[in-house]
C-alpha positions as CSV (number, residue, x, y, z in Angstrom):
1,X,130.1,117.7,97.4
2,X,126.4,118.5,98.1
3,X,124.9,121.3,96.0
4,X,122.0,123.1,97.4
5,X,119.2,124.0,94.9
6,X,116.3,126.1,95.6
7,X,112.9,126.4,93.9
8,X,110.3,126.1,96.0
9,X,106.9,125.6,94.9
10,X,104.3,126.7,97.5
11,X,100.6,126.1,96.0
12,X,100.1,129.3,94.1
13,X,101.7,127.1,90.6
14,X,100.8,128.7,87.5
15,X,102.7,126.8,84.6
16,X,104.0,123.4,85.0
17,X,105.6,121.5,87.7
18,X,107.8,123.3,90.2
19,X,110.8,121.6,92.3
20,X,111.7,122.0,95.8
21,X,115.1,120.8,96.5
22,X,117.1,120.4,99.1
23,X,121.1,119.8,99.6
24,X,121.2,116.7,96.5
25,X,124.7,115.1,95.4
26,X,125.1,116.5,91.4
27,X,123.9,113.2,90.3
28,X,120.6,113.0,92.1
29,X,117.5,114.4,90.4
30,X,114.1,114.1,92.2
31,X,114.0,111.7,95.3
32,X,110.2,112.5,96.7
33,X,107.2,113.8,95.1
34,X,105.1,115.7,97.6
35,X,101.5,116.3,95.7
36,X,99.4,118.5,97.2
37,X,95.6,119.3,96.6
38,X,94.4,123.2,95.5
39,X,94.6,126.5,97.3
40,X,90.7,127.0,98.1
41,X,89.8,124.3,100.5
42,X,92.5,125.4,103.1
43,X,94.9,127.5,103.8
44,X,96.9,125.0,105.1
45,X,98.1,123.5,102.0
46,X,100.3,127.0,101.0
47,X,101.0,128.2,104.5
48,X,102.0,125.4,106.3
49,X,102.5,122.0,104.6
50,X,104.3,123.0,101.4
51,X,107.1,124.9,103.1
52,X,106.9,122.5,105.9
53,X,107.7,119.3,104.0
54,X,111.0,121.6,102.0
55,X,112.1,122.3,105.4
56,X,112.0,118.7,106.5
57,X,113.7,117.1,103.3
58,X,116.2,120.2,103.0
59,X,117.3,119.1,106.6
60,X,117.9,115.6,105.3
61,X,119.1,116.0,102.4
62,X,116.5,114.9,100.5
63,X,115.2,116.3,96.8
64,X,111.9,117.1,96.2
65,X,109.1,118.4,94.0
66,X,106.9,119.9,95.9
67,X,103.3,120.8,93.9
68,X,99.6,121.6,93.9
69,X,97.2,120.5,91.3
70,X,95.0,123.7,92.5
71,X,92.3,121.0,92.4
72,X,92.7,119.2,89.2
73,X,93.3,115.8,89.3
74,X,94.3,115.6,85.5
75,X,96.6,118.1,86.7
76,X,98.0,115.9,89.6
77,X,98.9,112.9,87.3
78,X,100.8,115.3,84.7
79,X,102.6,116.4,88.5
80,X,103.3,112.7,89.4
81,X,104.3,111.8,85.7
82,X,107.0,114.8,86.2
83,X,107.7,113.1,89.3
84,X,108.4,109.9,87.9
85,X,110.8,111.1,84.8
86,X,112.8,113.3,87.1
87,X,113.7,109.5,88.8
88,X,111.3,109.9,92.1
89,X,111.0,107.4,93.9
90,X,108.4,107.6,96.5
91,X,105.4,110.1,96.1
92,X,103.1,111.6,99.2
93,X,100.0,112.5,98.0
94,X,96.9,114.3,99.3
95,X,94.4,112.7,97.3
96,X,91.8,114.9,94.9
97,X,89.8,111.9,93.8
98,X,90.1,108.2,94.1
99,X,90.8,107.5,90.4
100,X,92.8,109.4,90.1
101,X,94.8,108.7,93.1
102,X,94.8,105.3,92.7
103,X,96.3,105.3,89.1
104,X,98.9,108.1,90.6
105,X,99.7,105.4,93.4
106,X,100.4,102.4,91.4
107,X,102.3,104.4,88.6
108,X,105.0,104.7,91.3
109,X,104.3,100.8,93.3
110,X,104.1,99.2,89.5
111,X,108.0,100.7,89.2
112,X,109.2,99.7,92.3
113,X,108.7,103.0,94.0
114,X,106.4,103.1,97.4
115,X,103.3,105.6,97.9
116,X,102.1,107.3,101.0
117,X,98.8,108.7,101.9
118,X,99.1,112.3,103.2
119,X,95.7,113.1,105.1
120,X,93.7,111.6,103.4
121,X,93.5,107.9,102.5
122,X,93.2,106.5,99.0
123,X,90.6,103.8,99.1
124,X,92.1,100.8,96.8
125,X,95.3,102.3,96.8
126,X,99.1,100.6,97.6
127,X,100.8,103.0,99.8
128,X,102.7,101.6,102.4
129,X,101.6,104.2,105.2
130,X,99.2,106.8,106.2
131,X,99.8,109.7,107.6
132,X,97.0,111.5,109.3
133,X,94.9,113.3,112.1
134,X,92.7,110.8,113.7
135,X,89.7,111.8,112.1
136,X,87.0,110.3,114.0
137,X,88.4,112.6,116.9
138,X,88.2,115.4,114.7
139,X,84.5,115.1,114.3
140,X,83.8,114.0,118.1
141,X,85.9,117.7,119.1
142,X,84.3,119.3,116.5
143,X,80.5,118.0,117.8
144,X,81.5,118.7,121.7
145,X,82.5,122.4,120.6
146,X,78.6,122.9,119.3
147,X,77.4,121.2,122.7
148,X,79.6,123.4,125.1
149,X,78.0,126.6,123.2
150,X,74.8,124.8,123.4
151,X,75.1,124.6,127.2
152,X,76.8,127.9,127.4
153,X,73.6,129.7,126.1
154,X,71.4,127.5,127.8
155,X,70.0,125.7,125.1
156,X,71.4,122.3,125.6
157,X,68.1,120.9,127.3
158,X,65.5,122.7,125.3
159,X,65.6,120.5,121.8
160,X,67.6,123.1,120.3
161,X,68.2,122.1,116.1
162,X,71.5,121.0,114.8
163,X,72.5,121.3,111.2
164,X,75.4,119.7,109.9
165,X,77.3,120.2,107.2
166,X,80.3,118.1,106.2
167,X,83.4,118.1,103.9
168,X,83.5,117.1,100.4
169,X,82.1,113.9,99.8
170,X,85.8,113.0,97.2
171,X,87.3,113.0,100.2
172,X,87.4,110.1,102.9
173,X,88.4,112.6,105.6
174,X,85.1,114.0,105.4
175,X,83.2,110.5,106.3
176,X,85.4,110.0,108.8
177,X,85.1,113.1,110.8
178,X,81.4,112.7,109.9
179,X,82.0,109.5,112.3
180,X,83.0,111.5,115.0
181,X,80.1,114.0,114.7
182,X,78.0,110.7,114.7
183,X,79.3,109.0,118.1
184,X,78.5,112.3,119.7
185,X,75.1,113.8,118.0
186,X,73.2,110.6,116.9
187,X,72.8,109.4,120.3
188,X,71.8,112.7,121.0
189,X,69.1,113.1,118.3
190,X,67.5,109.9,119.5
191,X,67.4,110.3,122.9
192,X,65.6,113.9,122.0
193,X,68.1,116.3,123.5
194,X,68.9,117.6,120.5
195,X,66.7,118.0,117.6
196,X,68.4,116.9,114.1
197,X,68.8,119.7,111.1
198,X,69.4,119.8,108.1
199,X,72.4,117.7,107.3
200,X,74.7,117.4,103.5
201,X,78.2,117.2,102.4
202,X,79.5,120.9,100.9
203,X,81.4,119.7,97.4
204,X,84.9,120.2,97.8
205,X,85.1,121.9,101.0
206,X,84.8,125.4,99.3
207,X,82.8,128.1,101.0
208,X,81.1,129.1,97.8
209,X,79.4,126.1,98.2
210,X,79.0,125.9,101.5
211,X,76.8,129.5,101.7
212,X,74.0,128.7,99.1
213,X,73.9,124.9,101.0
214,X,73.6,126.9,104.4
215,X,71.5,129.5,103.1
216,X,69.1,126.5,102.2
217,X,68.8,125.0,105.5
218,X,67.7,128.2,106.8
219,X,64.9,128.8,104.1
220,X,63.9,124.9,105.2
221,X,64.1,125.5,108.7
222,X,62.6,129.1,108.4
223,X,65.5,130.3,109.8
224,X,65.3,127.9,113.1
225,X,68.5,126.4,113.2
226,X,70.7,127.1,116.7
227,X,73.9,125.6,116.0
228,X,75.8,124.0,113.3
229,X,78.7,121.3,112.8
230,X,80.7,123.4,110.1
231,X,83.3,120.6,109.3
232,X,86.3,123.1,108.3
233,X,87.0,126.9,109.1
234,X,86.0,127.5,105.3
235,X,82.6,126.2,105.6
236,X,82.3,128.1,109.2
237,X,82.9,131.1,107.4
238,X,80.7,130.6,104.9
239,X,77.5,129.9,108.1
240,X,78.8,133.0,109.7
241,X,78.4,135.1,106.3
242,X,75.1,134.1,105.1
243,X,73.7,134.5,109.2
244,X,75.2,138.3,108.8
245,X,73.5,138.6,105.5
246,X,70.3,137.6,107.1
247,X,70.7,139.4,110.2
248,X,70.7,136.8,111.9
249,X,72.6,135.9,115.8
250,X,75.8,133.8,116.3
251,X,75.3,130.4,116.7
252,X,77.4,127.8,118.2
253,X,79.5,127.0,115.4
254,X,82.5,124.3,114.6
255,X,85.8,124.5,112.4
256,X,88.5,122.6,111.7
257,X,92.2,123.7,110.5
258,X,92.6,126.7,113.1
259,X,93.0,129.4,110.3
260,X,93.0,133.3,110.8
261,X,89.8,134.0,109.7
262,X,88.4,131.0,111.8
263,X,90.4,132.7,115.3
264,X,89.2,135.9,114.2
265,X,85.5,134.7,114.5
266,X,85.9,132.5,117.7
267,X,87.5,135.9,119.4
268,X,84.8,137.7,117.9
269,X,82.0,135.7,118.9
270,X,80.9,134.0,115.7
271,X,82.6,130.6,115.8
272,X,82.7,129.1,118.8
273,X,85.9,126.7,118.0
274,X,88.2,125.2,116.1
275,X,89.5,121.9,115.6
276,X,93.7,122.8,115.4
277,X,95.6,120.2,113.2
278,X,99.6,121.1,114.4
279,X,100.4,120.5,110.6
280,X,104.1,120.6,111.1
281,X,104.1,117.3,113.3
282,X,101.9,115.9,110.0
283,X,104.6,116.8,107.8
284,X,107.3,116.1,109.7
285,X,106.1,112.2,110.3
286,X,105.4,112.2,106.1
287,X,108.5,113.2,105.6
288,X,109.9,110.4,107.9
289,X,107.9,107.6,106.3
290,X,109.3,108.5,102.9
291,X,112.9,109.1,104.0
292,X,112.6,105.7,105.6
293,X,110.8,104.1,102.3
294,X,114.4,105.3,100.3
295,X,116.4,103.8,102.7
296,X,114.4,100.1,102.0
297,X,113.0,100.5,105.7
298,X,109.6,99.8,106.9
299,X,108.2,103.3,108.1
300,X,107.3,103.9,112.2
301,X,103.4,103.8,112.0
302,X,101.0,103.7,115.5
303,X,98.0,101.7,114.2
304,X,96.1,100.4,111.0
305,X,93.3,101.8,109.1
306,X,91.0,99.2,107.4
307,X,91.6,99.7,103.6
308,X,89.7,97.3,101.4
309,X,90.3,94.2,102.0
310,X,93.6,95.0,103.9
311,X,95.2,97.0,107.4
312,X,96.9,100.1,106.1
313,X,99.9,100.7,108.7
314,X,98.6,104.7,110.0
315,X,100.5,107.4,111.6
316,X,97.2,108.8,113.2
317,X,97.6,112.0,115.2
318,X,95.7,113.5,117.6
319,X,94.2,117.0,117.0
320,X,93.5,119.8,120.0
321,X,89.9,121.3,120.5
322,X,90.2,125.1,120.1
323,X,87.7,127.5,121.7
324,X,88.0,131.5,122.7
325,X,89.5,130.5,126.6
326,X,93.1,128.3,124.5
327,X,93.3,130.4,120.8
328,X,96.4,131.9,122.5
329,X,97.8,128.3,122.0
330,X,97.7,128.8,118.2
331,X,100.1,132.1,119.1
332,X,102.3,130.5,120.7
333,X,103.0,127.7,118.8
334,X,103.4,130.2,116.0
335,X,101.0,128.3,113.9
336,X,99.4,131.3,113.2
337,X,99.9,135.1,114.2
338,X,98.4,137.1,116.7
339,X,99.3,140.5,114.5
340,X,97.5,138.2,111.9
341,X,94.0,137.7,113.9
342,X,94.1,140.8,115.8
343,X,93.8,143.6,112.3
344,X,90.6,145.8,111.3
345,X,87.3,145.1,113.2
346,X,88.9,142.1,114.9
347,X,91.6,144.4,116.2
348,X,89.5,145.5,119.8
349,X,89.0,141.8,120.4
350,X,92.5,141.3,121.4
């Protein structure tokens, strides 16, 4: 007789270690450990991926403990350790730092148990998969969306200055989207069609640094900067703030993870796109890989990623380029709500 039991832990965790389980035999304890990052760098992690990955192991039958380390990593081990004594078996873990990730990793492999990367890959670690966006196409969308405003004001062939700033530097997403932006802008900034900015990596993806970082670039360009690779919807907000507080003009302007506030700005006219992640796909193949990893099977993977001195197999997605002419696509895939965007000042832009 399967017993359904319900806690589910989205990221707002306060106290301890919180269980999301789903349809378990009275024997079974927890099954998969889902780890999850913080609450600040994206909304992502509460509204989509958390309740995602109950959904998808609910529907198998799987138990799981769903957390968030709210960006601690001491926190994240004390979440996989709590993992491991409730009998888990395989973890998924969105990584906060490498050592710590690594040691998380092998705590489960050194039992017996199997490890997944969940979007972002642990560098010397022993999963067996890695589920992803491709992230080098991240970066090239994100790069093409500050070229098409370029060209759409009718800058593109006057020299007009890029900045750039990318993700947290703990994070190997960020250098690989940085990868994209590269293929597309270095050629670029050496040929002399576009002039290079200002350029650094925004410590952990959170607007608060992002604004004084921005705010600097100005200051160094005297204010001559006409478009910007923001690498995430976070940072974008934080460009778009600091050019209001300066009363300064849009500017062609990047994103990444298709949030409200980054649709409300593209239909406004502050950010010219997004980059959209369809998270539930993400979760959905994570959920696979580990479901497959209980049974003793091999998970379905579509390419490798070069880890160390070895292939990683890699589930690696491909993201959709978001601008003001498609946002209705993030409607109707209910990824995010129109009543959402369209509220306040927003509201006349619908």
């Amino acid at each position: 007789m399967k017993k359904f039991m319900s806690v589910v832990a989205l990221a707002a965790v306060t106290v301890g270690v919180a269980v999301t389980a789903a349809f378990a035999s009275s024997k079974a304890n927890v099954q998969v450990c889902v780890l999850l990052p913080d609450t600040k760098s994206s909304v992502r992690w509460v509204q989509f991926d958390a309740p995602d990955f109950a959904k998808a192991f609910k529907a198998a039958g799987v138990t799981a403990s769903i957390t968030n380390a709210l960006n601690d990593p001491q926190k994240q081990k004390a979440q996989a350790q709590a993992c491991l004594a409730a009998g888990a078996k395989v973890v998924i873990e969105t990584a906060l730092d490498t050592g710590s990730a690594v040691a998380i990793e092998k705590s489960f492999t050194s039992k017996g148990g199997k490890a997944i990367d969940y979007d972002r890959q642990v560098l010397g670690g022993t999963a067996s998969a890695y589920i992803t966006f491709n992230g080098n196409t991240v970066g090239r969308l994100q790069a093409n969306i500050v070229i098409g405003g370029l060209k759409k004001e009718g800058k593109y062939g006057s020299k007009p200055v890029v900045a750039e700033l990318w993700g947290g530097q703990t994070d190997q997403n960020a250098f690989w989207f940085k990868s994209g932006n590269d293929d597309i802008l270095n050629p670029l900034f050496k040929s002399g069609t576009l002039t290079k900015g200002p350029q650094q990596f925004v410590p952990g993806w959170l607007a608060t640094n992002a604004g004084p970082i921005f705010a600097q670039m100005l200051v160094k360009t005297n204010n001559k900067i006409d478009a910007a690779v923001a690498a995430n919807d976070n940072i974008a907000g934080a460009v778009v703030a600091t050019l209001k507080a300066k009363h300064l003009n849009p500017i062609p302007l990047s994103g990444q993870d298709a949030t409200v506030g980054g649709a409300q700005y593209i239909i406004s006219g502050w950010q010219t796109g997004t980059v959209y992640k369809p998270v539930p796909e993400e979760a959905s193949a994570a959920a696979a890989a580990a479901i497959a990893l209980l049974k003793g099977q091999k998970p379905k993977t579509t390419t490798f990623r070069p880890n160390g001195s070895k292939k990683e197999p890699t589930v690696a997605l491909l993201p959709i380029m978001i601008t003001k002419a498609n946002i209705n696509r993030l409607y109707t895939d209910k990824f995010i709500k129109k009543s959402d965007v369209c509220v306040g000042e927003f509201k006349k832009y619908c």
